[in-house]
TORFI-239437 format. One line per field, with one value per residue: residue in three letters; y, x, z of N, C-alpha, C in turn. Coordinates in steps of 0.001 Angstrom, whole numbers, plus 524288, in hexadecimal, padded with zeros to 5 digits. Layout:
N
residu ALA/...;
nyy Y/...;
nxx X/...;
nzz Z/...;
cayy Y/...;
caxx X/...;
cazz Z/...;
cyy Y/...;
cxx X/...;
czz Z/...;
This chain:
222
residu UNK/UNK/UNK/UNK/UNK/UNK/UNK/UNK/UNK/UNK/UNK/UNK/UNK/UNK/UNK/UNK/UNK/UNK/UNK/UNK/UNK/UNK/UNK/UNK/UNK/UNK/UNK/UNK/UNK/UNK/UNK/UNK/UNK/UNK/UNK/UNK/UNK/UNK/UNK/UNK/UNK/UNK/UNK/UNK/UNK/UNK/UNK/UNK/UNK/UNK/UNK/UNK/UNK/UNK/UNK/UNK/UNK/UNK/UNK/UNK/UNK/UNK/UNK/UNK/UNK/UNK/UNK/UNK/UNK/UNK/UNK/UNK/UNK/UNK/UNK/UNK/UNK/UNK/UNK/UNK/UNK/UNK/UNK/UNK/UNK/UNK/UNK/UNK/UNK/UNK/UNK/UNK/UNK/UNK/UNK/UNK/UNK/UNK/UNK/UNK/UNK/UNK/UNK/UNK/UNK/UNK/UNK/UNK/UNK/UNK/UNK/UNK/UNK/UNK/UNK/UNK/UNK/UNK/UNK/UNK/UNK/UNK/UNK/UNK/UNK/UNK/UNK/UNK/UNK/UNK/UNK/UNK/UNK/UNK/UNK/UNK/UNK/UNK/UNK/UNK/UNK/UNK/UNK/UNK/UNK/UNK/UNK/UNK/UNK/UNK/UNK/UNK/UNK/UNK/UNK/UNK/UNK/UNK/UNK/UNK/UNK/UNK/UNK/UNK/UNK/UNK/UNK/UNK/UNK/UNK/UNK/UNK/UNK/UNK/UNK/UNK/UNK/UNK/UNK/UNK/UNK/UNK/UNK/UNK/UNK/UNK/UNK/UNK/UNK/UNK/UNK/UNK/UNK/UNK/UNK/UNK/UNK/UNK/UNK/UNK/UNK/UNK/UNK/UNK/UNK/UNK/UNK/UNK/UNK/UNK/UNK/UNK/UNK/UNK/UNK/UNK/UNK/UNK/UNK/UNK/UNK/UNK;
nyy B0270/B0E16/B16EE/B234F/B2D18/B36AD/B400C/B472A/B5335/B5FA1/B6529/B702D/B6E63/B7201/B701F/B6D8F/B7686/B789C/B7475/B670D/B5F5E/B6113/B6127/B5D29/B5096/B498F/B4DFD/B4ECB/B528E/B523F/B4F42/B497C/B3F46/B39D8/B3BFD/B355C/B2A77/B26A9/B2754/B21A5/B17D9/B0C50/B09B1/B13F9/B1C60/B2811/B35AA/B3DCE/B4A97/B526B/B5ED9/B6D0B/B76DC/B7FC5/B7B30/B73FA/B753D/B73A5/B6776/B63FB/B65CA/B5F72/B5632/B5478/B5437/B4D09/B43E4/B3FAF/B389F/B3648/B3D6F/B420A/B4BDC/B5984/B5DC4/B659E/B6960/B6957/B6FAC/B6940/B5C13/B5508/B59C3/B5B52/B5052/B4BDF/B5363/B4E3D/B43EA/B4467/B44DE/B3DFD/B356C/B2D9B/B264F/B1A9E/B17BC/B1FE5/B25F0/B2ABD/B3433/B3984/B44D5/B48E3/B3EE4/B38EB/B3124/B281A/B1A1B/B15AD/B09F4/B097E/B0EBB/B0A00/B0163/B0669/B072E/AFE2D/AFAA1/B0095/AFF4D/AF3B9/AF6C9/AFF77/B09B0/B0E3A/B1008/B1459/B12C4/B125D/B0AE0/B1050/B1403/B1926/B1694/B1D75/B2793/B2D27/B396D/B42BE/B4FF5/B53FB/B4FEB/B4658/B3925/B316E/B2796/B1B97/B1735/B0A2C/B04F9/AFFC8/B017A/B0B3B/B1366/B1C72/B212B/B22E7/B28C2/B2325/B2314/B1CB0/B1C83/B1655/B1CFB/B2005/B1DD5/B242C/B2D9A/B2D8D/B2DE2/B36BB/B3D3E/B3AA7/B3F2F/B4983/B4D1B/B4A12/B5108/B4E5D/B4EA3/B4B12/B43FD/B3EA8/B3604/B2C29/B2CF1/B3120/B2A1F/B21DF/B2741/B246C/B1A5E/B123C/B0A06/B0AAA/B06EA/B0644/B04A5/AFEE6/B08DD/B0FD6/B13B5/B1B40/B213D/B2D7C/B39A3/B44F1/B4FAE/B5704/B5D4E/B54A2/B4CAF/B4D6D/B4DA0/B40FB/B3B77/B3DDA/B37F7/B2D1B/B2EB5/B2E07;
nxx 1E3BC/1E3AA/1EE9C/1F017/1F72D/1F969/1FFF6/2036E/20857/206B6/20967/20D49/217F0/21BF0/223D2/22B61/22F0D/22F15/22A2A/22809/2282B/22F14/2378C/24459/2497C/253B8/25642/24E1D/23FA1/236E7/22D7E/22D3D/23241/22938/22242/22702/226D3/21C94/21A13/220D9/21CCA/2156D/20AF6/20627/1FF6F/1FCF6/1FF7F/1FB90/1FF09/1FF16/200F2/20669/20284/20910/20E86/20F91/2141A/21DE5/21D2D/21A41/22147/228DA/2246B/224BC/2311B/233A7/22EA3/224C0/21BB9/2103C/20AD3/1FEB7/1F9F1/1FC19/1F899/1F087/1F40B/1EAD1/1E56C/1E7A4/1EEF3/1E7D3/1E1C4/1E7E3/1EB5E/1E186/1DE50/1E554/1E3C7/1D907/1DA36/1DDEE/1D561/1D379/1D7B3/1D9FA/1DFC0/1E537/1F193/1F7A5/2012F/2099B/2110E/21AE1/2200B/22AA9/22FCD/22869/22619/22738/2244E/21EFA/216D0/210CC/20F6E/2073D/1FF90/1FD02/1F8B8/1F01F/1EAD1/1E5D8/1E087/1DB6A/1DDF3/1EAF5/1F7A5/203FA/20D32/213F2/218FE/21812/222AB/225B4/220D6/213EC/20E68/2013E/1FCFA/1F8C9/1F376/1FA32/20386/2048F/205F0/1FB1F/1F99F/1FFEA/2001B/20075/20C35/20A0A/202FF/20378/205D0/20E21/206FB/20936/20AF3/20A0A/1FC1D/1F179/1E4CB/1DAAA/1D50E/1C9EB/1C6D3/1CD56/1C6EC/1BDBD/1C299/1C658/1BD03/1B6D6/1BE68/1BC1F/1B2CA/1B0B3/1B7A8/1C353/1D112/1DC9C/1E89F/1ED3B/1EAD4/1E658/1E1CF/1D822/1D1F0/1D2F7/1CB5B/1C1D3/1BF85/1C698/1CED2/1DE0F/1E79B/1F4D9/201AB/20E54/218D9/22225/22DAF/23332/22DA5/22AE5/22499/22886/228C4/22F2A/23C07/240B1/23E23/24153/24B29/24B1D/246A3/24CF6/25716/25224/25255/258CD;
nzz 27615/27B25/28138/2873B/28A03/29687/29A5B/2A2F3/2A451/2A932/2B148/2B8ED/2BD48/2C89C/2D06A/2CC1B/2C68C/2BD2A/2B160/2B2C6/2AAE3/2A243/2A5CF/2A3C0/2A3A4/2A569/29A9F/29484/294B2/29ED7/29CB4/2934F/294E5/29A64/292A5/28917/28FE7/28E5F/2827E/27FE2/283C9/27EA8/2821F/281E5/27C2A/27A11/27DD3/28559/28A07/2940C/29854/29B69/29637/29383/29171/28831/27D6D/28170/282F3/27AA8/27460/27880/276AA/26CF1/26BCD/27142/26B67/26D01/26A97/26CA2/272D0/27434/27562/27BA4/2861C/28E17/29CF2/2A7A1/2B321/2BCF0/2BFCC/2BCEF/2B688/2AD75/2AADD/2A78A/29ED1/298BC/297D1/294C3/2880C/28635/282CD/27BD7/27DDC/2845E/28D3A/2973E/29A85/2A5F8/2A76D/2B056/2AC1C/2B047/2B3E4/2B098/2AE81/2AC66/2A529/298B0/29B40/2A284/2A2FE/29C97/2A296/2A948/2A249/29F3C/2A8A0/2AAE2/2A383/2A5CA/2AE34/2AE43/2B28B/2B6AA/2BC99/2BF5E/2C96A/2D5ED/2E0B9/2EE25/2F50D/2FDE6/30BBF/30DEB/313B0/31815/31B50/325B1/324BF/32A04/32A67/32F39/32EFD/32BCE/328CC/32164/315E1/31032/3090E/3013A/2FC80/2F632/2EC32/2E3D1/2D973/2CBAE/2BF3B/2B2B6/2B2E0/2B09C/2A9D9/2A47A/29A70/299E2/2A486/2A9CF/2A69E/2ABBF/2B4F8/2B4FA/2B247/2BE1B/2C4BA/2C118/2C343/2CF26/2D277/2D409/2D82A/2D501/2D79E/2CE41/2C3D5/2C4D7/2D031/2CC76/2C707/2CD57/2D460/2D00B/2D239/2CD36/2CD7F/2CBF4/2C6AC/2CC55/2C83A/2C881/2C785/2C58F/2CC68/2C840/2C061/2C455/2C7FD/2C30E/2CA27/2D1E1/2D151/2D557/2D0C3/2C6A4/2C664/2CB97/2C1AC/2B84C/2BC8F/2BC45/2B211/2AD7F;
cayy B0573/B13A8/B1942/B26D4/B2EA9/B3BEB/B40D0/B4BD0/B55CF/B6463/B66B9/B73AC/B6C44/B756D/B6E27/B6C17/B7CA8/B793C/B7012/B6269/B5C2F/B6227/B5F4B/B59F8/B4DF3/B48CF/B50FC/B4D72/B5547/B4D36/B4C58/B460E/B3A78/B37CF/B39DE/B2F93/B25A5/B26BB/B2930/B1BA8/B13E2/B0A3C/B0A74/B18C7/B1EE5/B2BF5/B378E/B44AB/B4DB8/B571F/B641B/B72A9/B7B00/B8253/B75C8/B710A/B76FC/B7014/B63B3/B62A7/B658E/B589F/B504C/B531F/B558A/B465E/B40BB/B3D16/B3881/B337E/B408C/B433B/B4FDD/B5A1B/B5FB0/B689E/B66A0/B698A/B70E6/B656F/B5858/B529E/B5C24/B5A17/B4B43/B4BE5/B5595/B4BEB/B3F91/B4518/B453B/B3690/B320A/B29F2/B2202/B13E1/B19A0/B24D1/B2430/B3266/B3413/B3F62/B46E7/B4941/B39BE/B37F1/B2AF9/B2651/B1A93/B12F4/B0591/B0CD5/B1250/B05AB/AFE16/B0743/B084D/AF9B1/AF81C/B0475/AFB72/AEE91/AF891/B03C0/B0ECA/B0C5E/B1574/B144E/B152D/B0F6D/B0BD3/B1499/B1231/B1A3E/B17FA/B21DD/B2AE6/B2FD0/B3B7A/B45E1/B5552/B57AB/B4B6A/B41FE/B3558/B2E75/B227B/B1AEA/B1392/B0687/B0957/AFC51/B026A/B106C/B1397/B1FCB/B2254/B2525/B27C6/B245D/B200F/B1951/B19C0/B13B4/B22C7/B1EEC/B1CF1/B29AA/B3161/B2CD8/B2FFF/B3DD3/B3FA6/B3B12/B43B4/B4FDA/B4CCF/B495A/B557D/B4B17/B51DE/B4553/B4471/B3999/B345D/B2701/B2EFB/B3258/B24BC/B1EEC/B2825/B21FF/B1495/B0F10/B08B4/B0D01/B0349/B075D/AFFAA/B0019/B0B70/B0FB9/B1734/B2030/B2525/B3160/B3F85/B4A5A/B5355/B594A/B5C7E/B5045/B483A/B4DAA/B46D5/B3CC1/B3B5D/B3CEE/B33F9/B2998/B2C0B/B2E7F;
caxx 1E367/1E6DC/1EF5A/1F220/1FB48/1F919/20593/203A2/20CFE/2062B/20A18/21210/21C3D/21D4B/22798/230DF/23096/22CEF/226B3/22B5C/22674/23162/23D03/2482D/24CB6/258F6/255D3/248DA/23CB0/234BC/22820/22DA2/23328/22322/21FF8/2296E/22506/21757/21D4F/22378/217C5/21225/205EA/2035F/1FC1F/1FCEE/1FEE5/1FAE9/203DA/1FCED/205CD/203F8/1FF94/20C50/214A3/20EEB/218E4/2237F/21A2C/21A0B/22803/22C0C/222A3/22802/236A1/234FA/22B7A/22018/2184A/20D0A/2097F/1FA5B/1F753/1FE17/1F2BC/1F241/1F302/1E7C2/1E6E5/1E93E/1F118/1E2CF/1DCFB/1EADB/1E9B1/1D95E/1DEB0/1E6B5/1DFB7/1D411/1DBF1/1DD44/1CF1A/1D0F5/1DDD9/1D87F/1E2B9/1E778/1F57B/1F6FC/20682/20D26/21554/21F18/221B2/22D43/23302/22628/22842/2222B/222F2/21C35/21062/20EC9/20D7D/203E0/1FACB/1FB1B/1F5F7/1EAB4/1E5A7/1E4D5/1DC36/1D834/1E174/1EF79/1FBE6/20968/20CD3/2185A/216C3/21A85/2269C/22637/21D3B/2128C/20B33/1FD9C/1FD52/1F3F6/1F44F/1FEA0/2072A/20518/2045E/1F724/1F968/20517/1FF24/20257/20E45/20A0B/1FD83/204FA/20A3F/20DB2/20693/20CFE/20A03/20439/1F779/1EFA5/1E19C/1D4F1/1D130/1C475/1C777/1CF86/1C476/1BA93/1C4A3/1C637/1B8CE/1B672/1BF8C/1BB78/1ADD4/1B27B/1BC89/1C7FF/1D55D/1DF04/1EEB9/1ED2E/1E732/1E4FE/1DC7E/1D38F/1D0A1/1D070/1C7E9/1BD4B/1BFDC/1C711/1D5B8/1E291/1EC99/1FABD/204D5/214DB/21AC0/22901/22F5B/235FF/22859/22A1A/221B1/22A61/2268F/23354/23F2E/244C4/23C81/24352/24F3E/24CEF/245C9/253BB/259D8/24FEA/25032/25F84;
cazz 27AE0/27BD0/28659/286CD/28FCC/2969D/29A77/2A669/2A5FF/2A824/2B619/2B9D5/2C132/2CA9B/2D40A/2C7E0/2C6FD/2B784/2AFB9/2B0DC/2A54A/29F7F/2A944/2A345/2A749/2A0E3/2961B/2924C/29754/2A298/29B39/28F7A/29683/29A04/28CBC/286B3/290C1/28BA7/27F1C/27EA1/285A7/27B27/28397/285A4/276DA/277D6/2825B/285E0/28E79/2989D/29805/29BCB/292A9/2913F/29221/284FD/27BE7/281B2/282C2/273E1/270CA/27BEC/2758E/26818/26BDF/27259/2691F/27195/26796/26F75/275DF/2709A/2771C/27E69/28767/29426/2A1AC/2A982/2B77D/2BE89/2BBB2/2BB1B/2B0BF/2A7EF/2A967/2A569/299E9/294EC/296BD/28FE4/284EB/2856E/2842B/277B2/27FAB/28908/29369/29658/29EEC/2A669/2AB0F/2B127/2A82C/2B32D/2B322/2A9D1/2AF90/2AA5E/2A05A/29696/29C73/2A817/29FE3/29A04/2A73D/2AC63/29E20/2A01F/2ADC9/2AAAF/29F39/2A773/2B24E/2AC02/2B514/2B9AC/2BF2A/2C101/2CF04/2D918/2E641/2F186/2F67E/30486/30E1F/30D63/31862/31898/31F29/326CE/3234A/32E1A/327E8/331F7/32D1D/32A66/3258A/31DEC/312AE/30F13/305D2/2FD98/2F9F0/2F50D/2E7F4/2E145/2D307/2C711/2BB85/2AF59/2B3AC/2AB2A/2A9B6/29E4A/2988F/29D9B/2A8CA/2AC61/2A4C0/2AEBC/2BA9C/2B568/2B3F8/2C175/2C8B3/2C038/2C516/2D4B4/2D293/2D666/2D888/2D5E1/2D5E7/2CAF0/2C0D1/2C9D9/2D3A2/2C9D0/2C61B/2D3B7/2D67B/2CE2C/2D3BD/2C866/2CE49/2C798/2C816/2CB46/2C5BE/2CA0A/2C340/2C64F/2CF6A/2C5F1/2BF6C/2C6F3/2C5C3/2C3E4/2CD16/2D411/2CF3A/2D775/2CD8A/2C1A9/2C6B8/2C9B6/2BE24/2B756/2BDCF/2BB34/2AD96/2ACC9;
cyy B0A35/B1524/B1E55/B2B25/B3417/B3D29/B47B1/B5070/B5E1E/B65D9/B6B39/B728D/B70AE/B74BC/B6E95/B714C/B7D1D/B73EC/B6AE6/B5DDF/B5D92/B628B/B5C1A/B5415/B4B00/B4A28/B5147/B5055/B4F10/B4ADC/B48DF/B40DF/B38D2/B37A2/B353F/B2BC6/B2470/B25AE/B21E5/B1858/B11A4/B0AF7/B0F49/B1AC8/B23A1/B2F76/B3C2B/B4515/B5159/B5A4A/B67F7/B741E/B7D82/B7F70/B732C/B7281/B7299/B696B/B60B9/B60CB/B60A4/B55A3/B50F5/B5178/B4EF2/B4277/B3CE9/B3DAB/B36F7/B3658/B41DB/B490C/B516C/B5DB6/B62F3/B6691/B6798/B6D18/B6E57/B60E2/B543D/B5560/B5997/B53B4/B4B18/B4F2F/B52FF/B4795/B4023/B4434/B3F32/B3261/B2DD3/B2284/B1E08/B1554/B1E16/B2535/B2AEA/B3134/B3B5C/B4180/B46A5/B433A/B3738/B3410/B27A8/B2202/B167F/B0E10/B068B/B0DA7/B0B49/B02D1/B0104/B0812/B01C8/AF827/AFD95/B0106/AF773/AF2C1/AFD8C/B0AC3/B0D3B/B1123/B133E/B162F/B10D9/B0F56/B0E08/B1139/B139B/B187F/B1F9E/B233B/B2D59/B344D/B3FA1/B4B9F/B56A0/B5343/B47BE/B3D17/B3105/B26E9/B1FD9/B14C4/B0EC0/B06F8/B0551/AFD95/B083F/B0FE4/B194C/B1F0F/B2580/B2712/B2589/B215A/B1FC9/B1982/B18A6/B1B45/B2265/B1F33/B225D/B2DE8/B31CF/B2EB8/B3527/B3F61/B408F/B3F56/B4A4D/B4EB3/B4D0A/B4EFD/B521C/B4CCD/B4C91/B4655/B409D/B365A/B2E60/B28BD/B2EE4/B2CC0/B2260/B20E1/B2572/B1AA0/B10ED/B0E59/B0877/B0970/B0516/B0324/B011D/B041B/B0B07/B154E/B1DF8/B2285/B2A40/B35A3/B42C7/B4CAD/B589A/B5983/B584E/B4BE2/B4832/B4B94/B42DB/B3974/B3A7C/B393F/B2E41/B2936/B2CC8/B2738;
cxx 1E6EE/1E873/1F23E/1F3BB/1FAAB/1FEB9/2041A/208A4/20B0B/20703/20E64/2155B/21FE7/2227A/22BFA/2329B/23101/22BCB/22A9B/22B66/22C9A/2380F/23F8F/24989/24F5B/25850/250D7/2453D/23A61/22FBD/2272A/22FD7/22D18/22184/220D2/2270C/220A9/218AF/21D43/21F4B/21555/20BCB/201EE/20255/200A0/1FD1E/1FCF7/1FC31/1FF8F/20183/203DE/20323/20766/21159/2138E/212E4/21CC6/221C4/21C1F/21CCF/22900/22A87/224E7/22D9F/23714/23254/2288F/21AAA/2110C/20A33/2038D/1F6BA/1FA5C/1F86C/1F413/1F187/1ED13/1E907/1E8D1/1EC79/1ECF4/1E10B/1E27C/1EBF7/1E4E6/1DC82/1E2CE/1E3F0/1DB4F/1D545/1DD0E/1D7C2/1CF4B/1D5A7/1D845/1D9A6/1E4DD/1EB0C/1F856/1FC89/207A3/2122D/219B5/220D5/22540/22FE2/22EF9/2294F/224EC/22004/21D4A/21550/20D79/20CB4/20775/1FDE8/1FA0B/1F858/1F050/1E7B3/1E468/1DFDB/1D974/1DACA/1E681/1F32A/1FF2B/2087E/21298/216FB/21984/21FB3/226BD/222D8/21874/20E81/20672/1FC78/1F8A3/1F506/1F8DF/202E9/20723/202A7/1FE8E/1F652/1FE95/20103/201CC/20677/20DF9/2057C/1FE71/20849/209ED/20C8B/20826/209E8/20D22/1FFB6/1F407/1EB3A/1DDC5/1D4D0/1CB2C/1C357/1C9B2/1CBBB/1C0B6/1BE65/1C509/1C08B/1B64E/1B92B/1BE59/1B762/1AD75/1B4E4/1C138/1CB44/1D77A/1E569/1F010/1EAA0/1E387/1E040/1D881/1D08C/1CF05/1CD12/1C179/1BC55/1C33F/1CCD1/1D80B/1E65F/1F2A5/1FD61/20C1C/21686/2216D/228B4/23150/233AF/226F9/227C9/22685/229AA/22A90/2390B/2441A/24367/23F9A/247E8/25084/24911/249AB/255F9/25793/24FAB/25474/25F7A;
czz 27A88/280EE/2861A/28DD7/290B6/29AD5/29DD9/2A668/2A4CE/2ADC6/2B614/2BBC8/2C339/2CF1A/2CFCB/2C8C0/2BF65/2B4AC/2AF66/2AC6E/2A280/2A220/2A5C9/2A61F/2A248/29CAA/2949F/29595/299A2/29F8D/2965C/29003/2980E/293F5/28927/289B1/28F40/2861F/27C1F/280E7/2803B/27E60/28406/27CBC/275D4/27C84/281EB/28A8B/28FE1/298E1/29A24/2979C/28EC9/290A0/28C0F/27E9E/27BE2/28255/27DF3/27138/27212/276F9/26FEE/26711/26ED5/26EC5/26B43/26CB6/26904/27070/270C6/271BD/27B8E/280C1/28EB8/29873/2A48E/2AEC7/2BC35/2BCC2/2BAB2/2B73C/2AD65/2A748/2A5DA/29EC1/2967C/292A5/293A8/28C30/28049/28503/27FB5/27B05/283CE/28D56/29362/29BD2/29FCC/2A9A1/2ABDA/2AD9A/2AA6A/2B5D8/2AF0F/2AA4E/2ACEA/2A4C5/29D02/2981A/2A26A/2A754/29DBF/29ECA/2A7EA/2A7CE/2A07E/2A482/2AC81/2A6BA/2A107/2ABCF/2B20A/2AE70/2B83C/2B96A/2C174/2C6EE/2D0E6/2DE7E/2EA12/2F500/2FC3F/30685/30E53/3124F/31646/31C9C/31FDC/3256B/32524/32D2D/32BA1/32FB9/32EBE/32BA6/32014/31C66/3111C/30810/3008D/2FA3F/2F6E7/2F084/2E6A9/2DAC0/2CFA5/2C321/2B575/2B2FD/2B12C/2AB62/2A3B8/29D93/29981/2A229/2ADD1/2A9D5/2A7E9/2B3D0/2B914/2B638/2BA01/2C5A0/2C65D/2C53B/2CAE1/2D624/2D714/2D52A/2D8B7/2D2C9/2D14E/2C9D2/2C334/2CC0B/2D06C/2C9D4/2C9F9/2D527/2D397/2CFF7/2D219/2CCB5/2CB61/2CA7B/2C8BF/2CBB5/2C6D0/2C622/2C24D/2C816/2CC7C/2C2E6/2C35F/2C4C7/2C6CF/2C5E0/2CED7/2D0A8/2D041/2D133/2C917/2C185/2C7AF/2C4D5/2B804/2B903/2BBF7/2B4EA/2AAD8/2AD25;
């Protein structure tokens, strides 16, 4: 069984005020702490990184200057973070699974990847996730509250998420075909009917996003 890893990271991270793939943290750039955990995964093959165009340069050097032997293709992003997912995954057609993480996930780790390849091969699509800790509000245009969901039925999803390469080749096709706009690779899938299992992740699998994240990102890995 082949499982190969696409590794997101072509976003302008425009909140950071410059690319965060390449944020420091305790010395090390952010996107090479994702790479090693893949890296080190006995379960995961082989990966290909999603980049910009003009980010691939310094792409190259990381993966040599850390020895990311694994990496099988450095390849572009797309206009969306749906086309530079699709332009990696294609890439993966000969892999069983194909496990799609956010680049800007560097708490990511291997025991992590391994859980969630294992629960996508017992059902064919699975995803890191944790369950919501606040109470949450549904609300109307003008913010008045709706509706407050049951907070046992609410999780936030993580990534990697895991699905068959069959399986996610048929959900892309479907939402080209629909023209489905989707925050994650999940949607796609659900939208064809198929159920995606989420499985306990951990709290400290955080997205980079802000520059709050980058410390405590540090701290967690101080």
């Amino acid at each position: 069984m082949v499982v190969s890893a696409v590794i997101v990271a072509a976003g302008g991270s425009t909140r950071m005020g410059k690319p965060k793939q390449f944020l420091e943290i305790n010395g090390c750039p952010l996107i090479v702490y994702t790479l090693k955990a893949f890296e080190q995964c006995d379960r995961v093959d082989d990966i290909v990184l999603v980049a910009r165009k003009e980010d691939f340069a310094t792409m190259e050097h990381l993966i040599e200057q850390y020895n990311i032997q694994k990496i099988k293709k450095v390849v572009a992003g797309g206009d969306s973070r749906q086309e530079s997912v699709w332009n990696g995954v294609s890439l993966c057609d000969t892999a069983d699974y194909v496990a799609i993480h956010d680049g800007a996930r560097p708490l990511i780790t291997p025991a992590l990847i391994t859980k969630a390849i294992t629960a996508a091969v017992e059902c064919g699509a699975a995803a890191l996730g944790v369950r919501v800790k606040d109470t949450v509000k549904r609300v109307d245009a003008n913010g008045f509250i709706l509706e407050t969901p049951p907070r046992e039925q609410l999780w936030n999803v993580q990534t990697p998420q895991i699905f068959k390469y069959s399986l996610y080749e048929k959900a892309v096709a479907f939402a080209t075909e629909n023209h489905l706009t989707v925050t994650d690779d999940c949607q796609m899938v659900e939208a064809l009917g198929v159920p995606v299992r989420l499985i306990e992740g951990d709290y400290t699998n955080i997205k980079a996003t802000t520059p709050e994240d980058i410390q405590v990102a540090k701290e967690w890995l101080s």
